[in-house]
C-alpha positions as a Markdown table, in Angstrom:
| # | Residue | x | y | z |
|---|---|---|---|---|
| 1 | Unk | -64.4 | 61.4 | -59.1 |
| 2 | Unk | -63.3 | 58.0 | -57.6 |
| 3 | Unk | -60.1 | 57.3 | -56.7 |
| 4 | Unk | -57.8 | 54.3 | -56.3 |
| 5 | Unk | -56.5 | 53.2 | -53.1 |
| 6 | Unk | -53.2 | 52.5 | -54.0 |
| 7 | Unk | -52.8 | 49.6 | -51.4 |
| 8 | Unk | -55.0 | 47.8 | -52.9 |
| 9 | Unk | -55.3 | 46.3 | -55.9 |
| 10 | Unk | -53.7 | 44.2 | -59.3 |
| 11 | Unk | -50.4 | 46.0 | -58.5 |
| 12 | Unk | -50.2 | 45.8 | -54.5 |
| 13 | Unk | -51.8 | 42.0 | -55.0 |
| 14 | Unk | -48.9 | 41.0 | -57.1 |
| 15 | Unk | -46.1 | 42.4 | -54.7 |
| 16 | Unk | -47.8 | 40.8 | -52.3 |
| 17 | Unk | -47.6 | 37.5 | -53.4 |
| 18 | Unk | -44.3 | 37.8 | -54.9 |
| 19 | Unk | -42.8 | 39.1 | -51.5 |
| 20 | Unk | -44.5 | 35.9 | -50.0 |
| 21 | Unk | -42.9 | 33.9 | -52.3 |
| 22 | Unk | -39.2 | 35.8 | -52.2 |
| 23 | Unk | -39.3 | 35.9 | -48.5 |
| 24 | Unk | -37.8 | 33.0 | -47.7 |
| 25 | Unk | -34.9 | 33.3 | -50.4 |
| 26 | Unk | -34.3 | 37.3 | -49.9 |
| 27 | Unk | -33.9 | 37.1 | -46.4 |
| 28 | Unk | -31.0 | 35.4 | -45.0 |
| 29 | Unk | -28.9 | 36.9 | -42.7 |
| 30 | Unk | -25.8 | 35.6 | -41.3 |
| 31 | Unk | -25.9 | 34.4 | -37.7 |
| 32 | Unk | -22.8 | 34.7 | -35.6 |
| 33 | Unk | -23.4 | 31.2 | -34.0 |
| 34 | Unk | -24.0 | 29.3 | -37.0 |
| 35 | Unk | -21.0 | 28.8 | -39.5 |
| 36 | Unk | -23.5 | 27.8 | -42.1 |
| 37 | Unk | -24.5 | 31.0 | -42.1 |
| 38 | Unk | -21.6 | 32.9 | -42.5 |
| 39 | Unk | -19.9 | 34.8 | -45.4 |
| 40 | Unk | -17.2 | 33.1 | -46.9 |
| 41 | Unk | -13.9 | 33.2 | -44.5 |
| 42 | Unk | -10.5 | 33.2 | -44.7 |
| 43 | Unk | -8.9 | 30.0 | -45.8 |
| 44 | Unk | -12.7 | 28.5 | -46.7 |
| 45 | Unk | -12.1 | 26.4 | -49.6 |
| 46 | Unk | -14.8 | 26.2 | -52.7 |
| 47 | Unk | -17.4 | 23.7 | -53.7 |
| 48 | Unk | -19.1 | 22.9 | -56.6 |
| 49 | Unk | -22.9 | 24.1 | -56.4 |
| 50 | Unk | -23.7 | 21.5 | -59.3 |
| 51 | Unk | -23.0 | 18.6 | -61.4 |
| 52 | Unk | -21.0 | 16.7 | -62.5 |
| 53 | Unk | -18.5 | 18.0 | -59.7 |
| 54 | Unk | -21.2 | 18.8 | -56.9 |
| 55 | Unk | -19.7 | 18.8 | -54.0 |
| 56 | Unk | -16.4 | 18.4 | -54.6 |
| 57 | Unk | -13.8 | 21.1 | -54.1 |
| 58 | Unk | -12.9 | 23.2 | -56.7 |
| 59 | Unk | -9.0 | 22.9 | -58.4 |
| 60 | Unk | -8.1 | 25.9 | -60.4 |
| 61 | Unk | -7.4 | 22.9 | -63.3 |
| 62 | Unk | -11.4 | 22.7 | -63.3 |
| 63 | Unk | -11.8 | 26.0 | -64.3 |
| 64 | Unk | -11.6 | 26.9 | -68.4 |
| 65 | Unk | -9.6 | 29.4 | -69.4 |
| 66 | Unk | -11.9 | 32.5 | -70.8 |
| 67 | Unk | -15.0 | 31.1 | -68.9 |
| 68 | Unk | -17.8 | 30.0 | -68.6 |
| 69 | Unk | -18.2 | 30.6 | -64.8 |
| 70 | Unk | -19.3 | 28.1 | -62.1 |
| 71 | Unk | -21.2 | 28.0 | -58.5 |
| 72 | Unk | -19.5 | 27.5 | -55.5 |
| 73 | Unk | -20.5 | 27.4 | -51.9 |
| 74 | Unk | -17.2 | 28.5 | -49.7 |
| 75 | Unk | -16.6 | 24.9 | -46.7 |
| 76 | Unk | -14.6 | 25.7 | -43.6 |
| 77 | Unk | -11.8 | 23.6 | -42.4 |
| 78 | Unk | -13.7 | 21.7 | -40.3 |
| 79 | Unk | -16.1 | 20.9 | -43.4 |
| 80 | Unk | -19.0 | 23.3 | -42.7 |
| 81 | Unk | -20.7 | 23.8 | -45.8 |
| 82 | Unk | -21.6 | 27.9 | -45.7 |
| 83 | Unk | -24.6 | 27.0 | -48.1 |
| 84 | Unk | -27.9 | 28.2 | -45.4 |
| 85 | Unk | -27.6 | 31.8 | -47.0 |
| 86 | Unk | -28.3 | 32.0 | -50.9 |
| 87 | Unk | -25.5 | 35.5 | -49.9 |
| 88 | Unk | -22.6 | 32.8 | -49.6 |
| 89 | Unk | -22.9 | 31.8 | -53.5 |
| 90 | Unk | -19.7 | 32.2 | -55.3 |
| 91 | Unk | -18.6 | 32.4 | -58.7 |
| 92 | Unk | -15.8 | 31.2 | -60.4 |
| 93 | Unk | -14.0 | 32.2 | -63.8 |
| 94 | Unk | -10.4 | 31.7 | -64.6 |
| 95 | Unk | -8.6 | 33.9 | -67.1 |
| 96 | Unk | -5.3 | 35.2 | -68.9 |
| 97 | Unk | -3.9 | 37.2 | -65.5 |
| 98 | Unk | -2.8 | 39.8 | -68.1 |
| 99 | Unk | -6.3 | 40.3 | -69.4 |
| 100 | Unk | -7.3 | 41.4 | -66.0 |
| 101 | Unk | -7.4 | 44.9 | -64.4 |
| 102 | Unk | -4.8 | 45.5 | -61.5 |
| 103 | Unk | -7.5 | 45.7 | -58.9 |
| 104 | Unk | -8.7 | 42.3 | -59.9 |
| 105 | Unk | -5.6 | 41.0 | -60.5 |
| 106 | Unk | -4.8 | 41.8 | -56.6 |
| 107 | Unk | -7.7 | 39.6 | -55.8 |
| 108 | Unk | -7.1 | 36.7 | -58.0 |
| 109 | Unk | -5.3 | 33.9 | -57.7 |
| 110 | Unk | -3.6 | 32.1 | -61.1 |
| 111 | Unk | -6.1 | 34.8 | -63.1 |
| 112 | Unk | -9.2 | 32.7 | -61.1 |
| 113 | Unk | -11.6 | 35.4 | -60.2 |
| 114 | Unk | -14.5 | 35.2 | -57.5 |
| 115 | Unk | -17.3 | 37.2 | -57.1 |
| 116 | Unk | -20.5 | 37.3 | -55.2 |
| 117 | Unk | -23.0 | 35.2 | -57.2 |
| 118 | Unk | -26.1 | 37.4 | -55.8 |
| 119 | Unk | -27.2 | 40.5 | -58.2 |
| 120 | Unk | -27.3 | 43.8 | -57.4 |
| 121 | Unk | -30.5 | 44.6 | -58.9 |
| 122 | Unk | -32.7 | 42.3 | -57.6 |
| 123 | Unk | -30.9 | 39.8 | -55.7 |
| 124 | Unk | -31.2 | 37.1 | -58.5 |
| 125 | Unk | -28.1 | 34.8 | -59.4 |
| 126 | Unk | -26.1 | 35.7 | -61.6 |
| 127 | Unk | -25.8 | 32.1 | -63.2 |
| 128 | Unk | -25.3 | 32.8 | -66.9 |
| 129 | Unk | -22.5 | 33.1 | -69.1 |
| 130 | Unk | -22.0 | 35.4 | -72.3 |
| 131 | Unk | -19.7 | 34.3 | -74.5 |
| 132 | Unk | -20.5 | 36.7 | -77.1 |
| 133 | Unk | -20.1 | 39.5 | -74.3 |
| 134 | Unk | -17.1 | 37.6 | -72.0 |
| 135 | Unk | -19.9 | 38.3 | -68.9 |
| 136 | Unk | -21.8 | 37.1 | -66.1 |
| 137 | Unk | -25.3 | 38.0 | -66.8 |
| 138 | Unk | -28.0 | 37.7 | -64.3 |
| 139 | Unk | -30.9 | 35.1 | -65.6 |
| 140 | Unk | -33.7 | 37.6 | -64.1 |
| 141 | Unk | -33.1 | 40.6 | -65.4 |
| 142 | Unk | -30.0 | 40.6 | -68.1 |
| 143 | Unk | -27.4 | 42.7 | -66.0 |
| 144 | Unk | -24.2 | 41.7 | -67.8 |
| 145 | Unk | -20.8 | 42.0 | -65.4 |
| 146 | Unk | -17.3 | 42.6 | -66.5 |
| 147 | Unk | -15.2 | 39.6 | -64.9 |
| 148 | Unk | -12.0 | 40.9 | -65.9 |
| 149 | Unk | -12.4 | 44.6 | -64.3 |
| 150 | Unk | -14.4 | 43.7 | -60.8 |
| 151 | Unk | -17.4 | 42.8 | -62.2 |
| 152 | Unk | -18.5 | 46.2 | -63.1 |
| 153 | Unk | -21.5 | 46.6 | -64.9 |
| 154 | Unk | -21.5 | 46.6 | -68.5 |
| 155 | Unk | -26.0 | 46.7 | -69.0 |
| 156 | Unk | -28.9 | 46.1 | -67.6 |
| 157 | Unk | -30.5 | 48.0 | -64.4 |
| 158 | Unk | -27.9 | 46.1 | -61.8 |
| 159 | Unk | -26.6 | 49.8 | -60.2 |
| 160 | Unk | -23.7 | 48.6 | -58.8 |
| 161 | Unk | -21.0 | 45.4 | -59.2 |
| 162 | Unk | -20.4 | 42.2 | -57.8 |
| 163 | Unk | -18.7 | 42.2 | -54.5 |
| 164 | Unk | -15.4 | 40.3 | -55.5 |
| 165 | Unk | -14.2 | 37.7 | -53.0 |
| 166 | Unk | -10.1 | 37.2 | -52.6 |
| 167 | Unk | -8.3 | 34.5 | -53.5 |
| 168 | Unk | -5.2 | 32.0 | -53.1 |
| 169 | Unk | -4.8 | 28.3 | -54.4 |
| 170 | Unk | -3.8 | 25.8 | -51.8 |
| 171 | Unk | -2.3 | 22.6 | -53.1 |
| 172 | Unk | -4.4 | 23.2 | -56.5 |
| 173 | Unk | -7.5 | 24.1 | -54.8 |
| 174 | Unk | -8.8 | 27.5 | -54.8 |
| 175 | Unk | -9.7 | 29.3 | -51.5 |
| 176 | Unk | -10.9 | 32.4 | -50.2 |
| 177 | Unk | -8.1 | 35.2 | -48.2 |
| 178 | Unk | -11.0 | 37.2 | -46.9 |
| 179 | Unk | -15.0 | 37.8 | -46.7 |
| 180 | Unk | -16.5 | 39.8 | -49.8 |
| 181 | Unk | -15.4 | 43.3 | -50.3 |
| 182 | Unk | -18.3 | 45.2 | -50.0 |
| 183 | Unk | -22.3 | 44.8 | -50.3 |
| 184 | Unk | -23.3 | 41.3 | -51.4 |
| 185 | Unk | -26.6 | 41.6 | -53.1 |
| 186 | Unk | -29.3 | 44.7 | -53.4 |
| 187 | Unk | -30.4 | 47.4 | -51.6 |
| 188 | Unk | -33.7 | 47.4 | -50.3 |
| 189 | Unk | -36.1 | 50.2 | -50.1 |
C-alpha cells in the first residue's frame, strides 16, 4: 500500500505559495524605535486610508450616521503616519450613542466607534459594509461584526471580535485615548 507524504504535495504546494505570498503582509510587527510601526497611541489623530478624503484627518462630521465604515491609519502629533503595519488599520462608524452597548459606549466618542480593521480569522480586512446586516464583514471570508456591541461576531468562522480602539474628538477630529484593547488580528498556529 503506498502512502502519501503529507509534506508534499497539491495541499502542502498551495500553503506554500500562499505563505510566500502572505508573508510580507501577515508579518508586521511593531518596532519600538520606529513610530511608523507602532499601534495607534494616545492622542494619534485618524486618517483617511482612501479617496476622496485620503489623507486627510478624519472629523466626526465625515462620518454618516448608521454607517457605512471607513479606513483610517492613526498620525502622531508630530505627523508620523503609523501606516508600515497593515495591524495599525482602523475603522470608523458613527451611530445613534443610544443604539450602542455600554461597553462600547465607554469607548466611543459622539457614538463614533473604532475598531481594529484586521480579522480575526484570517487576518484579512474587514473593509465591507452590510447594510442589510448593520456589519462590518470581512471581504475574505464573510465574518460579519456587530459595531454597536464591540464588534462581536455575528457569522462566519472569525472566533473572536475586533479589538476596539478608544476614542475622543478634538476640535471636530476624532482621536484615539489609548492602543487597542486586546489582540489585533488572528492567532497563529
Amino acid at each position: 500500500m503506498r502512502t502519501r507524504n503529507w509534506q508534499h504535495g497539491p495541499c502542502y504546494e498551495r500553503r506554500a505559495v500562499l505563505a510566500l505570498v502572505l508573508a510580507p503582509w501577515l508579518v508586521s510587527a511593531a518596532r519600538a524605535d520606529d513610530a511608523a510601526t507602532m499601534p495607534p497611541q494616545s492622542d494619534d489623530r485618524l486618517l483617511f486610508l482612501t479617496a476622496p478624503k485620503k489623507g486627510q484627518v478624519v472629523k466626526i462630521d465625515d462620518l454618516v450616521p448608521g454607517g457605512p465604515q471607513v479606513q483610517a491609519y492613526p498620525v502622531s502629533k508630530d505627523g508620523t503616519v503609523r501606516n508600515e503595519s497593515r495591524l495599525n488599520l482602523v475603522i470608523l462608524a458613527r451611530f445613534d450613542p443610544a443604539e450602542l452597548t455600554e461597553e462600547t459606549r465607554a469607548r466611543a466618542a459622539d457614538g463614533v466607534v473604532a475598531y481594529s480593521g484586521v480579522c480575526t480569522h484570517q487576518g484579512c480586512p474587514v473593509n465591507v459594509w452590510s447594510k442589510d446586516h448593520d456589519a462590518f464583514v470581512c471581504s475574505c471570508h464573510g465574518s460579519f461584526f456587530n459595531p454597536r456591541n464591540g464588534a462581536e461576531v455575528m457569522a462566519g468562522p472569525a472566533p473572536l471580535p475586533l479589538a476596539p480602539l478608544g476614542l475622543k474628538v478634538v476640535d471636530g477630529a476624532v482621536a484615539a485615548t489609548s492602543t487597542f484593547f486586546g489582540r489585533v488580528g488572528f492567532m497563529q498556529n
